[in-house]
N, CA, C and O atoms as a Maestro MAE file, in Angstrom:
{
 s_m_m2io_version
 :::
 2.0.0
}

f_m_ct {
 s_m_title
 :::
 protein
 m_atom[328] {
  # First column is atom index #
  i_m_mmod_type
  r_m_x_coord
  r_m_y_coord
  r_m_z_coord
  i_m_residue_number
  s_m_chain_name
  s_m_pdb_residue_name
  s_m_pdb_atom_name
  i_m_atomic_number
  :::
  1 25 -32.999 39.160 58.044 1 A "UNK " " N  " 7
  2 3 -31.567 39.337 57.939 1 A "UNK " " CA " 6
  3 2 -30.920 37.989 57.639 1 A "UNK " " C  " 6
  4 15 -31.503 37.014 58.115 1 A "UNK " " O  " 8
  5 25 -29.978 37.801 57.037 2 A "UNK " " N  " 7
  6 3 -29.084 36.652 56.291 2 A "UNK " " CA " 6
  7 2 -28.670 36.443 57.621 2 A "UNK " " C  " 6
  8 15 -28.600 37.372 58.427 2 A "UNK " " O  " 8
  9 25 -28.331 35.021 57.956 3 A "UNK " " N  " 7
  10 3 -28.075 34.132 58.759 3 A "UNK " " CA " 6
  11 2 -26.268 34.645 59.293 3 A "UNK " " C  " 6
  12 15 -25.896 34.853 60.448 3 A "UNK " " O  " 8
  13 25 -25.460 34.728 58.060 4 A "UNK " " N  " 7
  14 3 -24.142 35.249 57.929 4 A "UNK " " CA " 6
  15 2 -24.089 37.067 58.604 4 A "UNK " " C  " 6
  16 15 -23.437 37.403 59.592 4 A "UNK " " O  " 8
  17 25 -24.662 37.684 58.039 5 A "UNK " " N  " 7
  18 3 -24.582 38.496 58.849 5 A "UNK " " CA " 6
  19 2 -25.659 39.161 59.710 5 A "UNK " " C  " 6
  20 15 -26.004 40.342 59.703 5 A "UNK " " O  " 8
  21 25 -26.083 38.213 60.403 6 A "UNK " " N  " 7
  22 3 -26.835 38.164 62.121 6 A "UNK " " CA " 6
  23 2 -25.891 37.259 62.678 6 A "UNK " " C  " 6
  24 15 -25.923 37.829 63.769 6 A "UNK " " O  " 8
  25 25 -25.022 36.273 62.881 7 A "UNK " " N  " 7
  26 3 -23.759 36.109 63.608 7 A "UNK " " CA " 6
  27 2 -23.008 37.440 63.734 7 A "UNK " " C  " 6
  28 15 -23.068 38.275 64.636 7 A "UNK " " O  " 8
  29 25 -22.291 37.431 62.617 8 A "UNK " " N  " 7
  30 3 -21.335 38.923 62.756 8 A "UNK " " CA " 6
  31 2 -22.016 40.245 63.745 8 A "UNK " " C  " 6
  32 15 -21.377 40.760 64.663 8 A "UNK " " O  " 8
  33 25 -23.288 40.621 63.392 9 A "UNK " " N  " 7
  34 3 -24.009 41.903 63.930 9 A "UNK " " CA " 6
  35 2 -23.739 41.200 65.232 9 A "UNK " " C  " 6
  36 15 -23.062 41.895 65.989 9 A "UNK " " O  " 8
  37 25 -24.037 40.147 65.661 10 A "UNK " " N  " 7
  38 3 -24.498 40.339 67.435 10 A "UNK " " CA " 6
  39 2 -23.415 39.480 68.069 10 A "UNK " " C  " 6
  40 15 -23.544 39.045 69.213 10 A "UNK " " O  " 8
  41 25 -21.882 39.137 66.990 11 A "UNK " " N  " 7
  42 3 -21.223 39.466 67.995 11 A "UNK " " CA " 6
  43 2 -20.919 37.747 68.050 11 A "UNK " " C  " 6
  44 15 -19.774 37.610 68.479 11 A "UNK " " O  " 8
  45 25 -21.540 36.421 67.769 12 A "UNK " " N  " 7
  46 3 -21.508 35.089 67.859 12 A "UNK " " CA " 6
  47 2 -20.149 34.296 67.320 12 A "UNK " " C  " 6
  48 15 -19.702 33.292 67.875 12 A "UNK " " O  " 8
  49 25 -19.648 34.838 66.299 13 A "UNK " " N  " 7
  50 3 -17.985 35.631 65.005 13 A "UNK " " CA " 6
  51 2 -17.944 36.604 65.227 13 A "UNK " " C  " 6
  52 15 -18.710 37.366 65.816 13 A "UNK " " O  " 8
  53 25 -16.718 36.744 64.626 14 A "UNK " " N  " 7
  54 3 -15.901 37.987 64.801 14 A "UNK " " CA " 6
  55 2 -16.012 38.949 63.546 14 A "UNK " " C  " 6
  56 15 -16.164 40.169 63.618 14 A "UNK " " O  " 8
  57 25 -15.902 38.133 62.276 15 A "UNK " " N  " 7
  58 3 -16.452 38.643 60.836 15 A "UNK " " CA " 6
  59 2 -16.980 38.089 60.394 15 A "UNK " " C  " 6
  60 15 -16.973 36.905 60.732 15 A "UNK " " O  " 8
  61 25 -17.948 38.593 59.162 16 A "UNK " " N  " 7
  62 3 -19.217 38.005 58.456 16 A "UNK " " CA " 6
  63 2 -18.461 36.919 57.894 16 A "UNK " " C  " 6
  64 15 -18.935 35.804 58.114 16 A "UNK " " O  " 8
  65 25 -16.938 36.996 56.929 17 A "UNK " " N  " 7
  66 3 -16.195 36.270 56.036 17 A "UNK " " CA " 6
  67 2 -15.968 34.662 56.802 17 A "UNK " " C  " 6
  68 15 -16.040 33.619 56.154 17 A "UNK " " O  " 8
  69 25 -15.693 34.718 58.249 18 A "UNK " " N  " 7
  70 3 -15.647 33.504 59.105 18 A "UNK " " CA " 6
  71 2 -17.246 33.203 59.027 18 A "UNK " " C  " 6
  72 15 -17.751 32.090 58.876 18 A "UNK " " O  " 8
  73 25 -17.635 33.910 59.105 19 A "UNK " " N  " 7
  74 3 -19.370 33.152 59.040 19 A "UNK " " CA " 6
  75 2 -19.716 32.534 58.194 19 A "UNK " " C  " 6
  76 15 -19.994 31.345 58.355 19 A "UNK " " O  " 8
  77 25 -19.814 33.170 56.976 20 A "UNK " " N  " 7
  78 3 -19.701 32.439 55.477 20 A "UNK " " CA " 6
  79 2 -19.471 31.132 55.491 20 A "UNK " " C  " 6
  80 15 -20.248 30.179 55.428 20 A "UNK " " O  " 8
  81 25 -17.782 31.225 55.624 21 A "UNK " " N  " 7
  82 3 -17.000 29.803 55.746 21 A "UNK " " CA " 6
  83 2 -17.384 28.877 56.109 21 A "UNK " " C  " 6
  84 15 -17.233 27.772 55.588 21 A "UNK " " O  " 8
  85 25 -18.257 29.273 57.575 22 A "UNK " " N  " 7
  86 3 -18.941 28.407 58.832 22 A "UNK " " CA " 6
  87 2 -19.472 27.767 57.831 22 A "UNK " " C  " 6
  88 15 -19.020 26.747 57.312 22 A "UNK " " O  " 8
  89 25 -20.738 28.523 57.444 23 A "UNK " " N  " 7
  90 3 -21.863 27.919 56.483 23 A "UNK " " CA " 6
  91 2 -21.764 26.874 55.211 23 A "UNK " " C  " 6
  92 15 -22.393 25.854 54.932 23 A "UNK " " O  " 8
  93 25 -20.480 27.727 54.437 24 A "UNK " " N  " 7
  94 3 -20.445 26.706 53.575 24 A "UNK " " CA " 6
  95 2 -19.137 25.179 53.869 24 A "UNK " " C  " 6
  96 15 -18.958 24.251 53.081 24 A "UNK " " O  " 8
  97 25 -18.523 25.358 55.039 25 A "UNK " " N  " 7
  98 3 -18.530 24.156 55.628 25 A "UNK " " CA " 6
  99 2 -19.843 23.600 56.492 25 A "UNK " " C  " 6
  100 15 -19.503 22.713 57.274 25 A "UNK " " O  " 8
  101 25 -20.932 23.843 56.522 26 A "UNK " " N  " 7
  102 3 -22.010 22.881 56.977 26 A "UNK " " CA " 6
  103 2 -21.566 22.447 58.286 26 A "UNK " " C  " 6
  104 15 -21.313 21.289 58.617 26 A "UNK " " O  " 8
  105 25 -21.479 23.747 59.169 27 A "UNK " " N  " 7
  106 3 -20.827 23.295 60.638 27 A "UNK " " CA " 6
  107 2 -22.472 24.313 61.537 27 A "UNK " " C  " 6
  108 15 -22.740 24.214 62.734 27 A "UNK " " O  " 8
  109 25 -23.089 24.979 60.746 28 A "UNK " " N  " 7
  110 3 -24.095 25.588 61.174 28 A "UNK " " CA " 6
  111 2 -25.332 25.134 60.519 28 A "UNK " " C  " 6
  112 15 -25.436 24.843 59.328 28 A "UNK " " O  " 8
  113 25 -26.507 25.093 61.645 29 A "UNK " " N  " 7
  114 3 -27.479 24.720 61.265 29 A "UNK " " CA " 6
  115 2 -28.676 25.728 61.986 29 A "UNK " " C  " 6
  116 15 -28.444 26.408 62.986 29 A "UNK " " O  " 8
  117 25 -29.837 25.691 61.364 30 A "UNK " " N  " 7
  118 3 -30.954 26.416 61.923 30 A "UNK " " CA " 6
  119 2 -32.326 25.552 61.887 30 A "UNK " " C  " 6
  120 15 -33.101 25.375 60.947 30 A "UNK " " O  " 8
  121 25 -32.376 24.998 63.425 31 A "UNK " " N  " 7
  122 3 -33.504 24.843 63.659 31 A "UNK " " CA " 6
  123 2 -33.348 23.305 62.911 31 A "UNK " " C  " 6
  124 15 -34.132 22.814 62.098 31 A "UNK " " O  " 8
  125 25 -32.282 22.797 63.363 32 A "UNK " " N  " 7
  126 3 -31.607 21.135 63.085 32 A "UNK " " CA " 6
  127 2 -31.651 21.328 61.476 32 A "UNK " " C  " 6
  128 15 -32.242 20.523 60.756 32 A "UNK " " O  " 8
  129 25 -31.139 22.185 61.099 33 A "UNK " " N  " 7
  130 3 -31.457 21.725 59.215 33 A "UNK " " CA " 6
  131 2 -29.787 22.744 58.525 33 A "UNK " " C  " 6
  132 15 -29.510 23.941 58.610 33 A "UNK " " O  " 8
  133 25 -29.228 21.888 58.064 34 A "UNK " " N  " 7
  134 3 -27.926 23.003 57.583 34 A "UNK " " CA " 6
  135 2 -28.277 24.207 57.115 34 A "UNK " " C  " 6
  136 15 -29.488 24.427 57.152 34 A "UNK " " O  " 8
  137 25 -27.642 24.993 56.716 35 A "UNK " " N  " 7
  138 3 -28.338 26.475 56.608 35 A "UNK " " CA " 6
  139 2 -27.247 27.047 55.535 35 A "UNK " " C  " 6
  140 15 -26.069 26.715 55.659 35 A "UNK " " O  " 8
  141 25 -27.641 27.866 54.537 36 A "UNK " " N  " 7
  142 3 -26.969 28.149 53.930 36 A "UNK " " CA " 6
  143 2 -26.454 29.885 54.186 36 A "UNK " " C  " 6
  144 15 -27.017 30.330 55.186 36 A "UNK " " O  " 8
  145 25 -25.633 30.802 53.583 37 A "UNK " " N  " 7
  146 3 -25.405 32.107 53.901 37 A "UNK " " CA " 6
  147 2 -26.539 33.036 53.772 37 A "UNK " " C  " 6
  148 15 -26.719 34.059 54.432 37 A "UNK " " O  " 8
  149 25 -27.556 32.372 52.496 38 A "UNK " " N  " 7
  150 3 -28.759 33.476 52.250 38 A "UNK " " CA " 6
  151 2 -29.862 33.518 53.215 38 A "UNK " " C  " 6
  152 15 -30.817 34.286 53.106 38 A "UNK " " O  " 8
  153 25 -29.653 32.405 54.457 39 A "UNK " " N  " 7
  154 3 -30.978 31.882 55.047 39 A "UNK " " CA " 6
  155 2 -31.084 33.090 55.912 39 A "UNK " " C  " 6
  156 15 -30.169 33.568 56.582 39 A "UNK " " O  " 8
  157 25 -32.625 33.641 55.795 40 A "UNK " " N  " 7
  158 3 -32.806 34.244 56.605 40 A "UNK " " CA " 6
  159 2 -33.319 33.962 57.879 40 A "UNK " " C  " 6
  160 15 -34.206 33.110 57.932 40 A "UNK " " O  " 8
  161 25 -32.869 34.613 59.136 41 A "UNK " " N  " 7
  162 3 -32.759 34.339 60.487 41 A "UNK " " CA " 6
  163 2 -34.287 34.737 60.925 41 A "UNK " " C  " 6
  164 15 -34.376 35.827 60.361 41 A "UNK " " O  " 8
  165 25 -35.364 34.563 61.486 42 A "UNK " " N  " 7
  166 3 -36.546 35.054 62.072 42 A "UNK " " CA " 6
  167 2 -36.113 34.367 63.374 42 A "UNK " " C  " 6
  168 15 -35.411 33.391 63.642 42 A "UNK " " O  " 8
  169 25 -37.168 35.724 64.428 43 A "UNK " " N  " 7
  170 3 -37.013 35.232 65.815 43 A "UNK " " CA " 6
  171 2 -37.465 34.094 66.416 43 A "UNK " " C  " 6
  172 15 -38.196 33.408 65.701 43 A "UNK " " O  " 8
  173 25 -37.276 33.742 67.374 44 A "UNK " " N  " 7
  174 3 -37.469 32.255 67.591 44 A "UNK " " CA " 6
  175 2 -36.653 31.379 67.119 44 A "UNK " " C  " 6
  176 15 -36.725 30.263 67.634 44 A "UNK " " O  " 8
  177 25 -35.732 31.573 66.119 45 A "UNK " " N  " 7
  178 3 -35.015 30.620 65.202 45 A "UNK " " CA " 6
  179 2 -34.186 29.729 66.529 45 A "UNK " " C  " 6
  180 15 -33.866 30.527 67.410 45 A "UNK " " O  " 8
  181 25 -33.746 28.178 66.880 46 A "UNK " " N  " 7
  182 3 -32.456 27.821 66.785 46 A "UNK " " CA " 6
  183 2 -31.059 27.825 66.500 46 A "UNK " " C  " 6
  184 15 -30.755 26.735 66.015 46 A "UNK " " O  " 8
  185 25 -30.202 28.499 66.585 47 A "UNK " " N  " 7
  186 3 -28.815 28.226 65.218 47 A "UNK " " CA " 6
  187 2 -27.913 27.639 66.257 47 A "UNK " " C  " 6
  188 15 -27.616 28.109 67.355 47 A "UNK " " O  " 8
  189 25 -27.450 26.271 65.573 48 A "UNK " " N  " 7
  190 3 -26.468 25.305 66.244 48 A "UNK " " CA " 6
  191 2 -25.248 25.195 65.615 48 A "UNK " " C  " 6
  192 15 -25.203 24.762 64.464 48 A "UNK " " O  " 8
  193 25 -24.013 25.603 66.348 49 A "UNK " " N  " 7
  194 3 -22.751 25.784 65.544 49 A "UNK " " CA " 6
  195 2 -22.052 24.634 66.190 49 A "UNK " " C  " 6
  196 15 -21.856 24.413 67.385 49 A "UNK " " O  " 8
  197 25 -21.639 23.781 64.860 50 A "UNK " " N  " 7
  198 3 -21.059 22.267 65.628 50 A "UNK " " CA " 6
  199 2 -18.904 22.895 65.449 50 A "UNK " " C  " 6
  200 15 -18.192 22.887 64.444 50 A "UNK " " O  " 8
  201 25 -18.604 23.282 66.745 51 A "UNK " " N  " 7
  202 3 -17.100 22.901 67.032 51 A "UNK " " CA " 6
  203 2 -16.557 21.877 67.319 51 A "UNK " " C  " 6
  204 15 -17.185 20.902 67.733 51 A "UNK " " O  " 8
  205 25 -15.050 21.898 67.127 52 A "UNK " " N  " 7
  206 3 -14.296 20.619 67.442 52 A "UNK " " CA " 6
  207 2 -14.508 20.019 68.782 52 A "UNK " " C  " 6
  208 15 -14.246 18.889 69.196 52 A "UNK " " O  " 8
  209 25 -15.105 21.163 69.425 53 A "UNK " " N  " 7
  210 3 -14.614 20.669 70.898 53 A "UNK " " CA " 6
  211 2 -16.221 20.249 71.568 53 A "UNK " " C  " 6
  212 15 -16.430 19.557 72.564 53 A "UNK " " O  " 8
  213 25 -17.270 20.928 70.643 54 A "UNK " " N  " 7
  214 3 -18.517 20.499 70.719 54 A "UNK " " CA " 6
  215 2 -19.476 21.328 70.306 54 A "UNK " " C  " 6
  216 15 -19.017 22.192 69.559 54 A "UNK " " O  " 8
  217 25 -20.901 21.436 70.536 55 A "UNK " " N  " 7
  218 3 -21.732 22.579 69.781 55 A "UNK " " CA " 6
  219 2 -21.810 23.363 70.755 55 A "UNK " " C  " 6
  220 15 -21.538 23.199 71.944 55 A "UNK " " O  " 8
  221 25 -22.404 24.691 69.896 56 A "UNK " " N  " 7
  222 3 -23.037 25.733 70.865 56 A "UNK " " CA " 6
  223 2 -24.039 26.161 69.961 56 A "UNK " " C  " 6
  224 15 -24.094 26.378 68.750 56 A "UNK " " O  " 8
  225 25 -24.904 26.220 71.035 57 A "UNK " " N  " 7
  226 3 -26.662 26.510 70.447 57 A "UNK " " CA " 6
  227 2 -26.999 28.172 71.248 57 A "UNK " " C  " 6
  228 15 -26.554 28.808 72.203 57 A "UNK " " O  " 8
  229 25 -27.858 28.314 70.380 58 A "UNK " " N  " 7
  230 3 -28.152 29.819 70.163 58 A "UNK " " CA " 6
  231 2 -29.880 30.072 69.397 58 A "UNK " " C  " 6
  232 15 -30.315 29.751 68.292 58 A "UNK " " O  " 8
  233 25 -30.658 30.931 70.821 59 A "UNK " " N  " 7
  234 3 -31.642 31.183 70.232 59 A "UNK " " CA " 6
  235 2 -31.804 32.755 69.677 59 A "UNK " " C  " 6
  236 15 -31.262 33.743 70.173 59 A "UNK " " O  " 8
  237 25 -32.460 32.732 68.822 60 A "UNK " " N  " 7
  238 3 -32.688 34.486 68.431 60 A "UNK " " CA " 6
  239 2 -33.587 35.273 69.247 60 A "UNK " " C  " 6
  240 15 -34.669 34.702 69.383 60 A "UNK " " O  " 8
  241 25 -33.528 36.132 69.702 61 A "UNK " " N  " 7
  242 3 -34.297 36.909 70.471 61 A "UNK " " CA " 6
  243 2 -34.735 38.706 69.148 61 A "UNK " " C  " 6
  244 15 -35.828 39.244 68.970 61 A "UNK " " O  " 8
  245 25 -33.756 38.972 68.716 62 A "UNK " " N  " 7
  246 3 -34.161 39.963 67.995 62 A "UNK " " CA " 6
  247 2 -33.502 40.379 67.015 62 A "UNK " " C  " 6
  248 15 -32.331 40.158 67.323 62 A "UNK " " O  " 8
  249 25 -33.533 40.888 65.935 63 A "UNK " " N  " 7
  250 3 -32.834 41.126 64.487 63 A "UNK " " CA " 6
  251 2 -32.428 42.572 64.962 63 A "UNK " " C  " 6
  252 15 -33.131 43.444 65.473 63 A "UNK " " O  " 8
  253 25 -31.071 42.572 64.639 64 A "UNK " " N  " 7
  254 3 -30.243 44.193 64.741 64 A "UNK " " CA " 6
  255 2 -30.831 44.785 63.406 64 A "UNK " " C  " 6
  256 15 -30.938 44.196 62.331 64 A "UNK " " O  " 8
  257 25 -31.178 46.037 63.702 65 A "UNK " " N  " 7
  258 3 -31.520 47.349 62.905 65 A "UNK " " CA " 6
  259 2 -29.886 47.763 62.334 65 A "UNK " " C  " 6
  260 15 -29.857 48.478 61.333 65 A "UNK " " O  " 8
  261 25 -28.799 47.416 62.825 66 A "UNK " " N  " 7
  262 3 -27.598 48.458 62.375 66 A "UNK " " CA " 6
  263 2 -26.543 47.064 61.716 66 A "UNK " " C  " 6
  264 15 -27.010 45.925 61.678 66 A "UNK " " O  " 8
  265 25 -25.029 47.383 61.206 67 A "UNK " " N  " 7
  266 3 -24.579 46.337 60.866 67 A "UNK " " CA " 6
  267 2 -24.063 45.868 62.260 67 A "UNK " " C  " 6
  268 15 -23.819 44.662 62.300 67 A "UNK " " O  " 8
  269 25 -23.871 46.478 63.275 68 A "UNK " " N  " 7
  270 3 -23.342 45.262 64.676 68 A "UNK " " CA " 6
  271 2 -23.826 46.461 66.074 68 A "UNK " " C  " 6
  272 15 -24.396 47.550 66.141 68 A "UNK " " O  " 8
  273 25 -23.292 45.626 66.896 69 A "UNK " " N  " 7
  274 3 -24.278 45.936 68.024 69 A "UNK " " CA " 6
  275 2 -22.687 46.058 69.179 69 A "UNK " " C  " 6
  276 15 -21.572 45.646 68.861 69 A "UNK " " O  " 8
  277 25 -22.961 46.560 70.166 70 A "UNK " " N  " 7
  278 3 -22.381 46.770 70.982 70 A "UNK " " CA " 6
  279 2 -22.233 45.348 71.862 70 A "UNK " " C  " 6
  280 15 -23.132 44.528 71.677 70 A "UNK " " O  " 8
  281 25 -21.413 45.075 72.588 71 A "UNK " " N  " 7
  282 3 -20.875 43.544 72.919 71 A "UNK " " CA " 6
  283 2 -22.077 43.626 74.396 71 A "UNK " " C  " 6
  284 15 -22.649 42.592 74.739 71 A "UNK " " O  " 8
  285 25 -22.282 44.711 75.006 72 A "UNK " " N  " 7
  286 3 -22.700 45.260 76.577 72 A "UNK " " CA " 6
  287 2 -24.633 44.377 76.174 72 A "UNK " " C  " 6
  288 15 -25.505 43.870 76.879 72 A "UNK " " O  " 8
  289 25 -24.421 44.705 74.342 73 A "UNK " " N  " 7
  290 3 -26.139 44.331 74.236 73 A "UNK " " CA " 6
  291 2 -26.342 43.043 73.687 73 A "UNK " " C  " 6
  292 15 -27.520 42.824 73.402 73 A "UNK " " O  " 8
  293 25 -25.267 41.803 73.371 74 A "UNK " " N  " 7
  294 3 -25.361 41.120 73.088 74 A "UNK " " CA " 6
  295 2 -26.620 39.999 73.695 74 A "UNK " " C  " 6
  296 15 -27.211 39.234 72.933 74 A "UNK " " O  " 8
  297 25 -26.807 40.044 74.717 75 A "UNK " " N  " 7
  298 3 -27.703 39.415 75.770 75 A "UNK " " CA " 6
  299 2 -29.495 40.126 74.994 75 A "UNK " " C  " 6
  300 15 -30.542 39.714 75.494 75 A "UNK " " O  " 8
  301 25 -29.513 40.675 74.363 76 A "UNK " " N  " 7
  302 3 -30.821 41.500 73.837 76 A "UNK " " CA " 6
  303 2 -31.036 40.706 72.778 76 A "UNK " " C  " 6
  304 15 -32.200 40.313 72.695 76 A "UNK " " O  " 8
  305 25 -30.162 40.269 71.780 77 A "UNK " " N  " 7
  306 3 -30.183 39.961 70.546 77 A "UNK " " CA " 6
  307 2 -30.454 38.508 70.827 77 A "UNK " " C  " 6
  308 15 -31.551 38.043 70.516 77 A "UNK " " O  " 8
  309 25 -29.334 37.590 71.518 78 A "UNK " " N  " 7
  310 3 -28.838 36.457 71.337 78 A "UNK " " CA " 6
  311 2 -29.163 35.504 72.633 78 A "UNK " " C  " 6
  312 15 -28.965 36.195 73.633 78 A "UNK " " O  " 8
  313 25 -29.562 34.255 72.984 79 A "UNK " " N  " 7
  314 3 -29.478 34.080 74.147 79 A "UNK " " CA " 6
  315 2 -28.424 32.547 74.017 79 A "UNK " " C  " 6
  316 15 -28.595 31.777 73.073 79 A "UNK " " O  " 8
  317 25 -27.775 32.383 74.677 80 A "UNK " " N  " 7
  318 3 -27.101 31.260 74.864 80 A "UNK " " CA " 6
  319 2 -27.677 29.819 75.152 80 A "UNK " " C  " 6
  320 15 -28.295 29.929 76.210 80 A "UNK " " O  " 8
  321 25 -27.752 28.639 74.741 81 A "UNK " " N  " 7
  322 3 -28.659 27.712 75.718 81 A "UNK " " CA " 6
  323 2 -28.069 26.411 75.590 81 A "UNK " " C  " 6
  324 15 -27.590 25.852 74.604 81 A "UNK " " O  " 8
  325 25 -28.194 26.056 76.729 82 A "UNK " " N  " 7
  326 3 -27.246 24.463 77.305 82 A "UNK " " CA " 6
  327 2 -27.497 23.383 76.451 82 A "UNK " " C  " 6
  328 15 -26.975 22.289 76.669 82 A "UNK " " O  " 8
  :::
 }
 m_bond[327] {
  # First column is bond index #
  i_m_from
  i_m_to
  i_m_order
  :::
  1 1 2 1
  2 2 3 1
  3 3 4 2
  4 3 5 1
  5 5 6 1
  6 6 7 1
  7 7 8 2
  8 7 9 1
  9 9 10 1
  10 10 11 1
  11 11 12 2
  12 11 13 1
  13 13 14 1
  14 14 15 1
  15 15 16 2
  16 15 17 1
  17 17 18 1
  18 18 19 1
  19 19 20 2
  20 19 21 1
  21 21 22 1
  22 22 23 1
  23 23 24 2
  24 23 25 1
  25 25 26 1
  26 26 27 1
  27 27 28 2
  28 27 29 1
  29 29 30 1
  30 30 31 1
  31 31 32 2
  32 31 33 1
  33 33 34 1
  34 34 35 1
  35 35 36 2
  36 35 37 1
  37 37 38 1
  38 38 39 1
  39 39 40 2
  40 39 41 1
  41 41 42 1
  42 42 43 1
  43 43 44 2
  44 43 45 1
  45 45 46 1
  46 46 47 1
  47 47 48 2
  48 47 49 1
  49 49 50 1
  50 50 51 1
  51 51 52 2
  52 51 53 1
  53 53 54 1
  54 54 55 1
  55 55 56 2
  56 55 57 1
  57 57 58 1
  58 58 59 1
  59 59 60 2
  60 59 61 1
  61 61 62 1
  62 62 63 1
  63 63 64 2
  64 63 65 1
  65 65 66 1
  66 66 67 1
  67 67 68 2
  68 67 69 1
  69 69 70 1
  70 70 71 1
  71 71 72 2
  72 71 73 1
  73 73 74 1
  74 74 75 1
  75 75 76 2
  76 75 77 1
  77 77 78 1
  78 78 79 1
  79 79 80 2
  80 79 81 1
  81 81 82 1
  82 82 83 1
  83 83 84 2
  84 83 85 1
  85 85 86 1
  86 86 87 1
  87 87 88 2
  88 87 89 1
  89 89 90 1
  90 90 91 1
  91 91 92 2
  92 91 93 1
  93 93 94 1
  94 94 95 1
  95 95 96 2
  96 95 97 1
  97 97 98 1
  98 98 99 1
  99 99 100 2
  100 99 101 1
  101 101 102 1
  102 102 103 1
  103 103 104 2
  104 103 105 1
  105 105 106 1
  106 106 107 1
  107 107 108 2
  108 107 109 1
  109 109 110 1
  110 110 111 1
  111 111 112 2
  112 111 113 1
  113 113 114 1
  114 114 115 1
  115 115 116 2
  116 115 117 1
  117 117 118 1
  118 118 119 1
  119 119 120 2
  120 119 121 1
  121 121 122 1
  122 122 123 1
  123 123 124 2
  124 123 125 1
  125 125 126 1
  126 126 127 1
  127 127 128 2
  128 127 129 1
  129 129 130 1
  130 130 131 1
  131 131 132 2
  132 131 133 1
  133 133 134 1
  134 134 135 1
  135 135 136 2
  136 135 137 1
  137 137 138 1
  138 138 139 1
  139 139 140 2
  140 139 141 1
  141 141 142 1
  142 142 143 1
  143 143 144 2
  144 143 145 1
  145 145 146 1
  146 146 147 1
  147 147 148 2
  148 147 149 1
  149 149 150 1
  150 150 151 1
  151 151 152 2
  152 151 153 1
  153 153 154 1
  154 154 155 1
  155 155 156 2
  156 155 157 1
  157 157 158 1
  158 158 159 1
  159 159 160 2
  160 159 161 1
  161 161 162 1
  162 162 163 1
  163 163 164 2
  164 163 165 1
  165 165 166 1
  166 166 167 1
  167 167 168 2
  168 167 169 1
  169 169 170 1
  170 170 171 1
  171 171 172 2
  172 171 173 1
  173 173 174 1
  174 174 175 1
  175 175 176 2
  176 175 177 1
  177 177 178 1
  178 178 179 1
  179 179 180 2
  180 179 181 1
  181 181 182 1
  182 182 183 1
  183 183 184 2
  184 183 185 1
  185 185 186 1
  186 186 187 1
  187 187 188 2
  188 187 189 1
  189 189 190 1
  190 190 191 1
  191 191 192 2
  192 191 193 1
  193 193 194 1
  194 194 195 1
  195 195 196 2
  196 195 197 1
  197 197 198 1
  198 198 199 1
  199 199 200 2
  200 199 201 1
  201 201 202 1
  202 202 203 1
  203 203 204 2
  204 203 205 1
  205 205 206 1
  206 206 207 1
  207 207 208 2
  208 207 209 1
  209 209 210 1
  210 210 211 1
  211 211 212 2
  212 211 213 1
  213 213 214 1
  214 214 215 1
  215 215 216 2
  216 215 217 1
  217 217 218 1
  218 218 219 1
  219 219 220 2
  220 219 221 1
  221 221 222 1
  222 222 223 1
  223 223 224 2
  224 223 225 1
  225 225 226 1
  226 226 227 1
  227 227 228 2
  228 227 229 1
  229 229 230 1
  230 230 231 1
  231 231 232 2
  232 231 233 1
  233 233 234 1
  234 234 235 1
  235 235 236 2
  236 235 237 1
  237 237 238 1
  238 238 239 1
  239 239 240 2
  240 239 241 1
  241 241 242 1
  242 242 243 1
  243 243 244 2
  244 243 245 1
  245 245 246 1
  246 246 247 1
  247 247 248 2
  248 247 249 1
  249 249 250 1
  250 250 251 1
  251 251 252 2
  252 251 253 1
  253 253 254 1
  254 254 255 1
  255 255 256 2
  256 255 257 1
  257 257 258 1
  258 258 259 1
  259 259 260 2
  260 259 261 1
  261 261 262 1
  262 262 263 1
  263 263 264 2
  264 263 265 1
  265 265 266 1
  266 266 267 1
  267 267 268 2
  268 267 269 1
  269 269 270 1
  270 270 271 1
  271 271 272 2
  272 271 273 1
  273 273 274 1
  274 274 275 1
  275 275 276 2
  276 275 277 1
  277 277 278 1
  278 278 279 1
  279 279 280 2
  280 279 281 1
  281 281 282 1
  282 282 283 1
  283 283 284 2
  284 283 285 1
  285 285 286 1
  286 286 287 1
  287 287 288 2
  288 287 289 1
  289 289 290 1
  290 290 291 1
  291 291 292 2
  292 291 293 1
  293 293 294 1
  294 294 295 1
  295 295 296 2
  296 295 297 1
  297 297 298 1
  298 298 299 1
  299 299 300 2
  300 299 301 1
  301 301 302 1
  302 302 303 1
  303 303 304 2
  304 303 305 1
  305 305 306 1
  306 306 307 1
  307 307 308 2
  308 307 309 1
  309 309 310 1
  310 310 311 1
  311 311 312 2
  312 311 313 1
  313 313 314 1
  314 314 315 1
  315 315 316 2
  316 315 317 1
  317 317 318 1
  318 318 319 1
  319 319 320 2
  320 319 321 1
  321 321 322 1
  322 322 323 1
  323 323 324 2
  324 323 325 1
  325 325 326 1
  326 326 327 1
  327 327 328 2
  :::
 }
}
């Protein structure tokens, strides 16, 4: 699954179109390396989103089957990490 929309599916953005943006401002990276919209996401991946206020890192746990996921299952997909 495209990097752009595996944010959107599990919920990390709000829409794929802010994801995009993310990407092609070079504020997201996978696995320390910028990442472009086509990159595809495999499990295990890293993805580090650099904000103003600081990063937030994110490991993959599993690729959604549908276009988005329920917010209750976000914790299945995505894991958060310090």
């Amino acid at each position: 699954m495209r990097v752009d929309k595996w944010l959107s599916a599990v919920n990390v953005v709000k829409r794929r179109t802010i994801a995009t943006d993310m990407l092609k401002s070079g504020v997201v990276l996978i696995n320390d390396m910028k990442a472009k919209a086509s990159k595809d996401v495999k499990l295990g991946d890293k993805i580090t989103i650099e904000y103003l206020k600081g990063a937030k890192h994110y490991e993959v746990l599993q690729i959604p089957t549908t276009k988005t996921i329920p917010k209750s299952q976000k914790e299945d997909y995505v894991k958060e990490l310090s």
